[in-house]
C-alpha positions, 0 to 999 in steps of 0.5 A: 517724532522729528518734528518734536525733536527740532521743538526741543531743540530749538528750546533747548538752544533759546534756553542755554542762549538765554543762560549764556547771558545772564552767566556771562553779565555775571562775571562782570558784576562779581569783578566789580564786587570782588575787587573793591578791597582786593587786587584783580590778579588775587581773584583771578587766581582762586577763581581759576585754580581750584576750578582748574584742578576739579576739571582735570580731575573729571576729564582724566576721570571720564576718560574725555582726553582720550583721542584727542591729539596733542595738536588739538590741545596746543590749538586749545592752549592758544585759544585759552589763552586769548579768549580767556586769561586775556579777556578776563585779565583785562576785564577785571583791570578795566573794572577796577581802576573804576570803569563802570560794569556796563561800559566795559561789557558795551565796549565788548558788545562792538565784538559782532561789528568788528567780526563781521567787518575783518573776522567773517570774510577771512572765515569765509562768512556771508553777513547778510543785508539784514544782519548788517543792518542789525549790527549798525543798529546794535553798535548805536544802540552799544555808542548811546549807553557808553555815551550815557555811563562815561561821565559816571566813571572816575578812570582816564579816557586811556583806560578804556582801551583795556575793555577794548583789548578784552574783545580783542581777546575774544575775537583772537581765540574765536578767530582761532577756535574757528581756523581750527579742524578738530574741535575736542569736547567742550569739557576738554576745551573748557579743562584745557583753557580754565588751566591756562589761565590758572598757570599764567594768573598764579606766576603773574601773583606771585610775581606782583605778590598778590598771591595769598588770599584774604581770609574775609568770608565776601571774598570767597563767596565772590570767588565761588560764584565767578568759578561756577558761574562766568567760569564753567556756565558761561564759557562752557555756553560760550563754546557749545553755542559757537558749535550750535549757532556760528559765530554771527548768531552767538556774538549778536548775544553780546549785545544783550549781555552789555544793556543786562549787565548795565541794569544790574549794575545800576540796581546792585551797584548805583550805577547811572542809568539814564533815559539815554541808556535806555534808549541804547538798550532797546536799540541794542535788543532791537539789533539782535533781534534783527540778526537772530530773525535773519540768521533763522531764516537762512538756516531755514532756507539751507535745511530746505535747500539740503533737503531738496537736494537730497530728494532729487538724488535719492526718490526714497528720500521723501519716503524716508522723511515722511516716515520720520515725521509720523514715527 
């Protein structure tokens, strides 16, 4: 039975792995479509208030703060704020002042380089030989489609630092969410950063005066799909993968989203798509691949270690596992 059960495991983690991609390109490609006739800031704000006000609504209901302690909820409030009011604030203005979907989402894809070269040692993370050598190819692979995609764009070359501040973003509230002890259930997390976000978007609106929606029917569609899908799917993903994986494995992900939202971009948007692209995605694939493979064996080798060290303080250990793998 327990072998049946690491099966479905590890399924059940290719599965959610593979939907944390598809959710996460989304998010771009509705910034993208939402924000052709409407400011950043307008979207941003319906995308996260009605979600907002339905998450604490069920997290009150279930009972799910219960327990939790006001330090862990302040820990969360900082992590919110970066990982997601200022990665999705700076991804929607990266994209609307005309930088492609997939430039922006590569530029996001350098994420597992810059974690494992500053983040990774000061969390106490090995990154592996092979992982480095995934993460060099990967980058390639992120350097040839931006290469590619540059000359479509009609923004200045300074602009491209606002996709850069969102991987900041999302390094700083990872970096935070791993320094911090007690994790909370993911749907406090989610509650408690999808709020944050909703509190700082409406005051920067009604600042700027991009509070009142349009009444146009694309807008609200637009504003669903980014609440249910790179909002609750994709964040909510994001944080459970981090808990399952670790950090190296889930960012190498990242890789996929970028050369998958790329091809969306240039089948949904007219987006270029070149033999350079290409030739950046499968590098980009191959990369992760590499990572993955590496990050598989050594939870192999640790499984295996823990095991065996079980066995030897304890003879009925081996009793005990025999028993569960026939049960």
């Amino acid at each position: 039975m327990s072998k049946q059960i690491g099966i479905l495991s590890g399924l059940l983690t290719v599965g959610a792995s593979a939907a944390f991609v598809l959710t996460w390109s989304s998010g771009f490609l509705v910034a993208a479509i939402g924000t052709v006739d409407v400011a950043p800031t307008t979207l941003l704000v319906w995308r996260f208030v009605p979600i907002a006000l339905v998450l604490l609504a069920v997290t009150f209901a279930t009972g799910a703060f219960r327990g939790v302690r006001r330090d862990d909820i302040q820990s969360q409030v900082i992590i919110g704020f970066f990982a997601q009011f200022g990665y999705c604030a700076c991804v929607y203005g990266s994209i609307a002042i005309g930088i492609t979907t997939g430039t922006t989402a590569l530029i996001d894809a350098v994420q597992p380089l810059v974690v494992a070269t500053l983040v990774g040692p000061l969390l106490g993370l090995r990154v592996r030989g092979a992982q480095w050598i995934g993460l060099g190819v990967g980058a390639v692979g992120v350097v040839l489609v931006v290469q590619s995609q540059i000359g479509g764009s009609d923004a200045a070359p300074i602009a491209y630092l606002l996709p850069a501040l969102a991987m900041v973003c999302l390094i700083a509230g990872t970096f935070v969410e791993r320094r911090t002890q007690n994790q909370p259930p993911v749907l406090v997390t989610l509650t408690v950063h999808v709020t944050v976000t909703a509190v700082v978007l409406t005051a920067i609106a009604v600042a700027t005066g991009t509070l009142v929606p349009p009444a146009s029917v694309s807008f609200w569609v637009a504003t669903a799909v980014a609440a249910l899908s790179p909002t609750l799917a994709a964040y909510g993903l994001y944080w459970w993968l981090l808990r399952r994986i670790g950090v190296t494995a889930l960012n190498a992900l990242l890789f996929l989203v970028a050369p998958t939202t790329a091809l969306a971009g240039s089948v949904l948007l007219g987006e270029p798509l070149t033999l350079l692209t290409l030739a950046g995605f499968v590098l980009c694939g191959a990369g992760v691949a590499v990572v993955l493979v590496s990050e598989a064996r050594a939870a192999r080798f640790r499984r295996a270690t823990d095991d065996s060290g079980a066995h030897a303080t304890n003879p009925h250990a081996s009793n005990r596992q025999a028993l569960s793998f026939h049960s």
